[in-house]
C-alpha positions as CSV (number, residue, x, y, z in Angstrom):
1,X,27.3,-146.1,-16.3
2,X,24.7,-145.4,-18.4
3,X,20.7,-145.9,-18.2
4,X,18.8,-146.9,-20.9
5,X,15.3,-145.6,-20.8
6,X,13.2,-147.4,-23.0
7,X,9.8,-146.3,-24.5
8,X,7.5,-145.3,-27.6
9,X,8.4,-142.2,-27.5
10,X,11.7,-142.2,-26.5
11,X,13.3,-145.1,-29.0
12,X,11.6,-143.7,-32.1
13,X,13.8,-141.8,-34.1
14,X,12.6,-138.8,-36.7
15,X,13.3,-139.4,-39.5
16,X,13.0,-137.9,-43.5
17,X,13.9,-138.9,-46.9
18,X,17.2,-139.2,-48.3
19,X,17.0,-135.7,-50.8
20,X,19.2,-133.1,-50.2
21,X,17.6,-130.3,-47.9
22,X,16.6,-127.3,-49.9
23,X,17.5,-124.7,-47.3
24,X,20.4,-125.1,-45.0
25,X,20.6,-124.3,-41.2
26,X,23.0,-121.4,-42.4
27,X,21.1,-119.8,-44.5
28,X,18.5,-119.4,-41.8
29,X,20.8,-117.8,-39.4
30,X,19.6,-114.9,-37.6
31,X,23.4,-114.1,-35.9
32,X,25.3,-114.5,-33.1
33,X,23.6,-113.1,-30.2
34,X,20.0,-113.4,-31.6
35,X,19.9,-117.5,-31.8
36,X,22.4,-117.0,-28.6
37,X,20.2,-119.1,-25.3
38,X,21.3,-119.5,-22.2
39,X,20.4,-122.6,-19.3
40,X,21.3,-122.9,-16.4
41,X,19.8,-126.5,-14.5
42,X,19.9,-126.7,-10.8
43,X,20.6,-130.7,-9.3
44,X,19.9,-131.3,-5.7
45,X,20.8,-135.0,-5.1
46,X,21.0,-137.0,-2.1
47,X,23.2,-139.9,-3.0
48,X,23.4,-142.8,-0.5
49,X,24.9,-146.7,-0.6
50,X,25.3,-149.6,1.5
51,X,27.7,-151.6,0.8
52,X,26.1,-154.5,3.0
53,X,28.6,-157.9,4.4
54,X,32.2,-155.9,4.2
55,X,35.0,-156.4,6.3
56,X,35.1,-154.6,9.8
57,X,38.1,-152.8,8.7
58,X,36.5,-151.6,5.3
59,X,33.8,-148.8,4.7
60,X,29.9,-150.0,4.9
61,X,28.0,-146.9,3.8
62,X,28.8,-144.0,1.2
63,X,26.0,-140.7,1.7
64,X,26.6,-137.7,0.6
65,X,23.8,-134.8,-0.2
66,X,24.6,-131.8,-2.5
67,X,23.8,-128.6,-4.8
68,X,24.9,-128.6,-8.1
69,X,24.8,-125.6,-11.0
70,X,25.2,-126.3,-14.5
71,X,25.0,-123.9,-17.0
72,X,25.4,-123.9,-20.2
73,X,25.9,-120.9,-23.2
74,X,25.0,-121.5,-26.7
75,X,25.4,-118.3,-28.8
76,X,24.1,-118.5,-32.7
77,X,26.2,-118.4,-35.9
78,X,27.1,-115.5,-37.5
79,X,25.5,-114.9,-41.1
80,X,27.3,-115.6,-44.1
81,X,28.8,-118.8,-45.8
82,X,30.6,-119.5,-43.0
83,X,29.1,-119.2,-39.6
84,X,31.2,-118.5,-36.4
85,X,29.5,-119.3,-32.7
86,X,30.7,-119.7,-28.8
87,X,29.3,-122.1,-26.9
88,X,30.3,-122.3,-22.9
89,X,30.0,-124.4,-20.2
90,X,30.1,-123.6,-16.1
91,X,29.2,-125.5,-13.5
92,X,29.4,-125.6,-9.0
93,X,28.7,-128.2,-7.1
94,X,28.2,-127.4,-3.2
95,X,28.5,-130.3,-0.6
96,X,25.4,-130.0,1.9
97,X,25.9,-133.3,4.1
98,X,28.9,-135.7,4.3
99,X,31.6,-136.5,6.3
100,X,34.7,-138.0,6.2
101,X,33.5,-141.7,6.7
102,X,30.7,-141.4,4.5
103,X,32.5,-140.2,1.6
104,X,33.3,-141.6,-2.1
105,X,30.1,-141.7,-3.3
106,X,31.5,-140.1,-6.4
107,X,29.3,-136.4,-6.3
108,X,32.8,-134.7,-5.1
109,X,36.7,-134.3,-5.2
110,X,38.2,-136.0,-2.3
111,X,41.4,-135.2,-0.4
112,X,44.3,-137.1,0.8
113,X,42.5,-137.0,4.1
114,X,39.7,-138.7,2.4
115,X,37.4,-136.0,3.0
116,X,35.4,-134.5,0.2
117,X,35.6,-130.9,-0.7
118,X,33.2,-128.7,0.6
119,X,32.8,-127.5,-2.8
120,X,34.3,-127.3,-6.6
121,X,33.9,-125.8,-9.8
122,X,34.7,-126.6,-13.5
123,X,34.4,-125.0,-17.0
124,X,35.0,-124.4,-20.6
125,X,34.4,-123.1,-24.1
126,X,34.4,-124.3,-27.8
127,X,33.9,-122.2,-30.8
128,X,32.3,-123.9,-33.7
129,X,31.6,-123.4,-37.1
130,X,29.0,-124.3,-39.9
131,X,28.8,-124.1,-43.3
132,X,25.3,-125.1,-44.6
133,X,24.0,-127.9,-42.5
134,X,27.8,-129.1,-41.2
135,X,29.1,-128.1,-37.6
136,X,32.7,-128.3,-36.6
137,X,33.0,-128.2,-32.7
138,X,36.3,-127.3,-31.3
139,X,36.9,-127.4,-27.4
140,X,35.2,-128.6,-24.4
141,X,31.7,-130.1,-24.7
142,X,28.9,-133.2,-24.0
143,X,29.0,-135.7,-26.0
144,X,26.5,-138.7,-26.6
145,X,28.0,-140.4,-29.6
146,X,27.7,-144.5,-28.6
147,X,31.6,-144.9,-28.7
148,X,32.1,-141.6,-26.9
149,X,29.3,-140.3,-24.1
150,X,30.1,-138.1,-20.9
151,X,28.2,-139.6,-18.4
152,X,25.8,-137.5,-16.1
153,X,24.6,-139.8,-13.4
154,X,26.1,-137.8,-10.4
155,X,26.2,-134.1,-9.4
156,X,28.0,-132.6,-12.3
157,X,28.4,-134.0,-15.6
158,X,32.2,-135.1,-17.4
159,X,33.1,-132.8,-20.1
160,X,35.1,-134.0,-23.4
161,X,37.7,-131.6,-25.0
162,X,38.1,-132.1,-28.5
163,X,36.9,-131.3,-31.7
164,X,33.3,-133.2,-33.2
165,X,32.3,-132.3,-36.8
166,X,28.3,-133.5,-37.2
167,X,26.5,-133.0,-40.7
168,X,23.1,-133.2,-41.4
169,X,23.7,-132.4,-45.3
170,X,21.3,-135.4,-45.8
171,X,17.7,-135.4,-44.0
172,X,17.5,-138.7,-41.7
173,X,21.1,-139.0,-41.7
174,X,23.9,-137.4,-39.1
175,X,27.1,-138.0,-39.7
176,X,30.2,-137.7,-37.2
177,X,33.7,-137.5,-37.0
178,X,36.2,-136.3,-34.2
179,X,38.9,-136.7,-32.0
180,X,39.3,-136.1,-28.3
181,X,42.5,-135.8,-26.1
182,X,40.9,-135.8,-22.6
183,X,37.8,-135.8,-20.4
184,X,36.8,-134.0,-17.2
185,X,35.4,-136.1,-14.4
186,X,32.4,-136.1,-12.8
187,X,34.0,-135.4,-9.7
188,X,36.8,-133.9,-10.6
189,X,38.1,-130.4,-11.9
190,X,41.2,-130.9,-13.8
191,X,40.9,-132.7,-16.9
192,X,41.9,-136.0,-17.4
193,X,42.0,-136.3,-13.7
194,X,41.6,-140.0,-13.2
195,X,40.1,-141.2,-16.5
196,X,43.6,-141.0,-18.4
197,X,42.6,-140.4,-21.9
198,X,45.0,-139.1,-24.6
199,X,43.4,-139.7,-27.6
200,X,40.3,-141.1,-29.1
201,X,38.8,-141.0,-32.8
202,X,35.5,-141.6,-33.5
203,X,33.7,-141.9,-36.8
204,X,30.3,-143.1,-37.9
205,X,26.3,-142.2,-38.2
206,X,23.0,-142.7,-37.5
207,X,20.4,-143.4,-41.0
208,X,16.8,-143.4,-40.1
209,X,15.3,-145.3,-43.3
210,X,11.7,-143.9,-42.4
211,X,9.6,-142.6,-38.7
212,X,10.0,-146.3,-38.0
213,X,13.1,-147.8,-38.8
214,X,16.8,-146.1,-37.8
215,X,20.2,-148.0,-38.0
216,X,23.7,-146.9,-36.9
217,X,27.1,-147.7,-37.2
218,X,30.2,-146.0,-35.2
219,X,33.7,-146.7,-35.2
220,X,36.5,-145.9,-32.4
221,X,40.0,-145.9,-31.5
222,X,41.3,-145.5,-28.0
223,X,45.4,-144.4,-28.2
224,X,46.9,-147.3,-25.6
225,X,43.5,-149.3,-24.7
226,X,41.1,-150.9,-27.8
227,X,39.2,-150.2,-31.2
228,X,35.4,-150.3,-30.9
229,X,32.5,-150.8,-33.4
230,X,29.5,-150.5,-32.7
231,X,26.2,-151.2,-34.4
232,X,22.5,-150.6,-33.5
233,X,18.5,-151.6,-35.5
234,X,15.8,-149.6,-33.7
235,X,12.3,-150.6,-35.0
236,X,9.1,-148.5,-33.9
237,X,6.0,-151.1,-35.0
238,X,2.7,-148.4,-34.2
239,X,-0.8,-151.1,-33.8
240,X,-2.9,-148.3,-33.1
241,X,-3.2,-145.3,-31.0
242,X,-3.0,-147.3,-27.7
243,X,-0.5,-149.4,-28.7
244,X,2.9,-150.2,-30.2
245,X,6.4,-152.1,-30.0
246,X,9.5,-151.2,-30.2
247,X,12.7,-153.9,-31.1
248,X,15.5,-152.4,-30.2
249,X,19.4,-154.1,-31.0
250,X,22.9,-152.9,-29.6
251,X,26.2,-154.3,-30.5
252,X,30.1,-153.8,-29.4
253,X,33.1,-155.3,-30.8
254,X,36.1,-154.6,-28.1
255,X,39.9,-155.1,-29.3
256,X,42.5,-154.1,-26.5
257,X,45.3,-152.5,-28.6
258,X,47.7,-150.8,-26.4
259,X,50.0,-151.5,-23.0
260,X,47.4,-149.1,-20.8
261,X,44.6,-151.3,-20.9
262,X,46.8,-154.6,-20.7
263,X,48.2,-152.6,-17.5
264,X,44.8,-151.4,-15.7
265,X,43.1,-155.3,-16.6
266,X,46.4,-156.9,-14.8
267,X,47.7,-158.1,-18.1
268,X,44.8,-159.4,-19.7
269,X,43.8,-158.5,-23.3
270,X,39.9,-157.5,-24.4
271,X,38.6,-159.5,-27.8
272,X,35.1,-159.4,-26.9
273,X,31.4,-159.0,-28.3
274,X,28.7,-157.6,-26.0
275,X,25.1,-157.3,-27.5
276,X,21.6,-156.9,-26.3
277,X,17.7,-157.1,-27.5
278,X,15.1,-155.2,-26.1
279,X,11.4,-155.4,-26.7
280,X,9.5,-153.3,-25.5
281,X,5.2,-153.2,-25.7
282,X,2.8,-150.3,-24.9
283,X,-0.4,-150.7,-24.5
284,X,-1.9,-147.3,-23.0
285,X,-0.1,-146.3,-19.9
286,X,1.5,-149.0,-19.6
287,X,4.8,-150.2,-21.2
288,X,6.2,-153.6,-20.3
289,X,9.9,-154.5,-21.7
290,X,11.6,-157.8,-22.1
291,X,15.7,-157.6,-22.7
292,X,18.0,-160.1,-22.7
293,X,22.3,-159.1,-23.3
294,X,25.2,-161.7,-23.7
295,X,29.1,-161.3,-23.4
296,X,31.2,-163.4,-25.5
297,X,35.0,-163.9,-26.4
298,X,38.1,-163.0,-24.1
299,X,37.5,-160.1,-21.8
300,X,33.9,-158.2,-21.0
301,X,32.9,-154.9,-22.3
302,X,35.3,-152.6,-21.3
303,X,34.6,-149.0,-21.2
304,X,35.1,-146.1,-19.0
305,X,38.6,-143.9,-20.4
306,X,36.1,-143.0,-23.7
307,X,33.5,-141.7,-21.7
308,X,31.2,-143.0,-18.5
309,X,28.3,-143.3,-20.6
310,X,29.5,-145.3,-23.9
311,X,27.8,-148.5,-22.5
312,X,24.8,-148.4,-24.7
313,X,23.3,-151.9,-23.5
314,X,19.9,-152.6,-23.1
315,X,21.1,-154.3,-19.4
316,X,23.2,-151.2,-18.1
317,X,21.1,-150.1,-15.1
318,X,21.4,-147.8,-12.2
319,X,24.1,-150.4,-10.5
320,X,25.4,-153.2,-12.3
321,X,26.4,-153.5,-16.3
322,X,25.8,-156.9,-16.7
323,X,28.8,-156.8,-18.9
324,X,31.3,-159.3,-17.6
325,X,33.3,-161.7,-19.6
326,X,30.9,-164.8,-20.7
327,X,28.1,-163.5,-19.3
328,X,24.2,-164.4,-19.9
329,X,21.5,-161.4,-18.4
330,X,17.8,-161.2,-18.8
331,X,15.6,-158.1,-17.7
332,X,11.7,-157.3,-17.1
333,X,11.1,-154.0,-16.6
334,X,7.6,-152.1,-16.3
335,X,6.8,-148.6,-16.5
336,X,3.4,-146.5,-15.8
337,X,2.6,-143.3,-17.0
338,X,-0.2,-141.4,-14.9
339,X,-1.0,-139.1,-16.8
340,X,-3.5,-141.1,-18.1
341,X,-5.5,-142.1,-14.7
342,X,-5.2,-137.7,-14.3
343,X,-1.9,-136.9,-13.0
344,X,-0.1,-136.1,-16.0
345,X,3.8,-135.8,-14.9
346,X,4.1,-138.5,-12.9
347,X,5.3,-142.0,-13.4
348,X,6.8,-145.0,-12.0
349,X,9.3,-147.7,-13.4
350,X,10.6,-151.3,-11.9
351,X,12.6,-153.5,-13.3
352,X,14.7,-156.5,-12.6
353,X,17.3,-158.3,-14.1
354,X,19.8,-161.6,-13.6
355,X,22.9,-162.3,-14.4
356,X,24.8,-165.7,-15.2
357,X,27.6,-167.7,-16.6
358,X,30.1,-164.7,-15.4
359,X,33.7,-165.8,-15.8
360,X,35.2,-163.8,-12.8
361,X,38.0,-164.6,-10.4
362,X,35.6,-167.2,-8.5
363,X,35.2,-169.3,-11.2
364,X,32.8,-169.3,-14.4
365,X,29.5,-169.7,-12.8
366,X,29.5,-165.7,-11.4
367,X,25.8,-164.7,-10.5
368,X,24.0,-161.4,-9.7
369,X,21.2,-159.5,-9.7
370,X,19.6,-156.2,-9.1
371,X,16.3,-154.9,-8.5
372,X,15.8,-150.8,-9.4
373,X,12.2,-148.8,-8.4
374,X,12.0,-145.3,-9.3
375,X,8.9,-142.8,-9.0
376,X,9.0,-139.4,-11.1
377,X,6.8,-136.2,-10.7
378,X,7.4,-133.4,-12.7
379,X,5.2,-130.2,-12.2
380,X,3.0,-129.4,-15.7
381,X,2.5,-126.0,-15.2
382,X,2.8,-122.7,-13.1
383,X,5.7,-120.6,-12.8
384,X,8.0,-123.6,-11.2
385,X,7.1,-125.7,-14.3
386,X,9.4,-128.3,-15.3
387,X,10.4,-128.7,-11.7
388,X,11.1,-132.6,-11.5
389,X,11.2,-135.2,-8.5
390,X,13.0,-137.9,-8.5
391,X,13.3,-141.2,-6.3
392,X,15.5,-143.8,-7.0
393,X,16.2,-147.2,-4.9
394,X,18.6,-150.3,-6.3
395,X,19.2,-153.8,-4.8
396,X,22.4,-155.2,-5.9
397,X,23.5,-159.0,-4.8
398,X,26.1,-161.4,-5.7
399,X,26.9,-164.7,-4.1
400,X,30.4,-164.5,-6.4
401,X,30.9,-161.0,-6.2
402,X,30.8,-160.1,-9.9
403,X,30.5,-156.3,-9.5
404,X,32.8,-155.6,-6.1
405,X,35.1,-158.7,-4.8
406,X,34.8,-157.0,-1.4
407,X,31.3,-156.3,-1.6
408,X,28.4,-158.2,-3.0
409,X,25.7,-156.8,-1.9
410,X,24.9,-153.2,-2.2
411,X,21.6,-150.7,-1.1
412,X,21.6,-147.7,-2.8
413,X,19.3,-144.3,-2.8
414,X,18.8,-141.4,-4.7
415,X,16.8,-138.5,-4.2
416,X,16.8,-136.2,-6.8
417,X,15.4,-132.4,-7.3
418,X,15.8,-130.9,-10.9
419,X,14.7,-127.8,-11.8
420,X,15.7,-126.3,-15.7
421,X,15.9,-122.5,-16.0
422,X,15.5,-120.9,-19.4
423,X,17.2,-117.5,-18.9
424,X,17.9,-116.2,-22.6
């Protein structure tokens, strides 16, 4: 699942103009080891559910607390025409709290005893290649493309393997293609373990027209489960130094085209379209946002073997997508940056947002809605700078169980430590 943080800031896109650049990223290459960094961010998260009106005989709370390492290697390119690099990935998590009848909260591996392992590591390396402002990416790596994102909402992050070319030959545009054969789960450490993807192409771009205007366009194909486009409009509209708007647009087109899908969805085929609006208006610290997302065709908006995180919809929150078949959702949000009453680094966000017209096995009239508050204080300065805090609380509830047949209404928790270390 992935959140959409909306803002200023954050939605507008840099752009330039559409001439060739003069001087590549090549030609600027310094060599291997001297563009070479190294990062390693440490995650302490606290990661708590209640899964409220279950059966007796069925689970009613998931906590789990743990330690998680990820680093991360980038090396430069080497000079000449052709640049050669090494980029690596490692990563630990360590379980702190959790036993075995609060487990599957998704931070670790669990057992056939349905304990969760006291701890677990994962890792891997690409080598890439550039020739003047074009990167060829061969291995294991993040991705963020909208038909292809690893998603990075529990203790360690998935990890694609495949290879991604990106160009930037063009200022304002980036261009990608690629194809990926498997994907390492959050909680897992063999890839492919559980997500079951073969093989996935992806092609398309992002053109920002000028600092105020961006479009893209994305296209992929899933070996066994469905063919995606994908299409998005950010506008940035500046009033004055106080205050702007941002429109933002998202839109999926789902085909199921294989026996896997048809399999994991009980037989059903996908022909759906899932978009969303956002608006969002800042006006000092202030930022209040106005979204509303609808489901049409056969099917919702399936996603998941492609990535955790390719769910870019305005209404995909900390809990619920929003994104079952037929279905209507609305969200108010508001966020508040202090910084401007003196306590730059800290900040707060609520939002809301309901659901309706959800065609699940109830009927056609499935309703839900959830509630997320989160507060955010990350230190400015001194030699633990960066340091963030992090607190998260979501109320999920459905009367027709939308989201979990066996439960519709959920609590859930996060507390969250992040702390980014720069050690090359």
């Amino acid at each position: 699942m992935r959140v959409m943080k909306w803002s200023i800031i954050a939605l507008a896109v840099a752009a330039g103009t559409s001439q060739l650049a003069m001087a590549s990223s090549q030609d600027e290459s310094k060599g291997f080891v001297e563009d070479s960094s190294l990062n390693v961010k440490l995650r302490n998260l606290y990661f708590s559910r209640d899964y409220r009106n279950v059966p007796n005989t069925e689970q009613s709370r998931a906590a789990e607390w743990g330690q998680g390492f990820i680093g991360t290697f980038e090396s430069g390119f080497t000079q000449g025409t052709i640049g050669v690099g090494v980029d690596a990935i490692g990563m630990l998590g360590l379980k702190l709290d959790g036993g075995k009848g609060t487990a599957g909260t998704g931070l670790f591996p669990t057992g056939s005893d349905e304990r969760s392992q006291d701890d677990y590591s994962k890792g891997g390396a690409a080598i890439k290649f550039r020739i003047s402002d074009t990167v060829l990416k061969v291995g294991d790596q993040f991705t963020s493309l909208p038909v292809l994102a690893t998603d990075d909402s529990r203790l360690l992050p998935e990890m694609a393997q495949g290879a991604l070319i990106t160009s930037n030959e063009i200022k304002g545009l980036t261009l990608n293609a690629g194809r990926f054969t498997s994907i390492t789960a959050q909680d897992q450490t063999n890839r492919d373990g559980g997500i079951h993807l073969t093989k996935a192409d992806v092609l398309g771009g992002t053109y920002a027209f000028s600092d105020e205007l961006s479009t893209s366009l994305y296209y992929s194909k899933v070996e066994d489960y469905w063919r995606k486009y994908y299409a998005n409009v950010n506008w940035s509209l500046p009033i004055n130094d106080e205050q702007g708007l941002v429109f933002d647009f998202n839109f999926y087109n789902t085909k199921s085209t294989g026996a896997a899908l048809e399999k994991a969805y009980d037989g059903d085929k996908i022909d759906s379209r899932a978009f969303s609006l956002s608006a969002a208006y800042t006006i000092g610290a202030h930022t209040f946002t106005l979204a509303h997302q609808r489901i049409s065709g056969d099917g919702g908006y399936a996603y998941g073997v492609d990535g955790g995180g390719t769910v870019f919809l305005a209404n995909s929150v900390a809990r619920s997508d929003f994104n079952s078949e037929d279905e209507k959702s609305w969200q108010a949000r508001y966020d508040i940056n202090m910084a401007t009453f003196g306590v730059p680094g800290l900040s707060f966000m609520t939002r809301y947002i309901r659901g309706t017209d959800a065609n699940v096995s109830s009927g056609n009239n499935g309703k839900e809605w959830e509630r997320d508050i989160e507060a955010k204080y990350v230190l400015q300065e001194g030699p633990a700078k960066d340091l963030s805090f992090r607190v998260r609380q979501a109320t999920y509830r459905s009367s027709d169980a939308v989201y979990n047949n066996s439960s519709p209404s959920i609590d859930e928790l996060r507390l969250i430590v992040e702390y980014p270390l720069s050690i090359l």
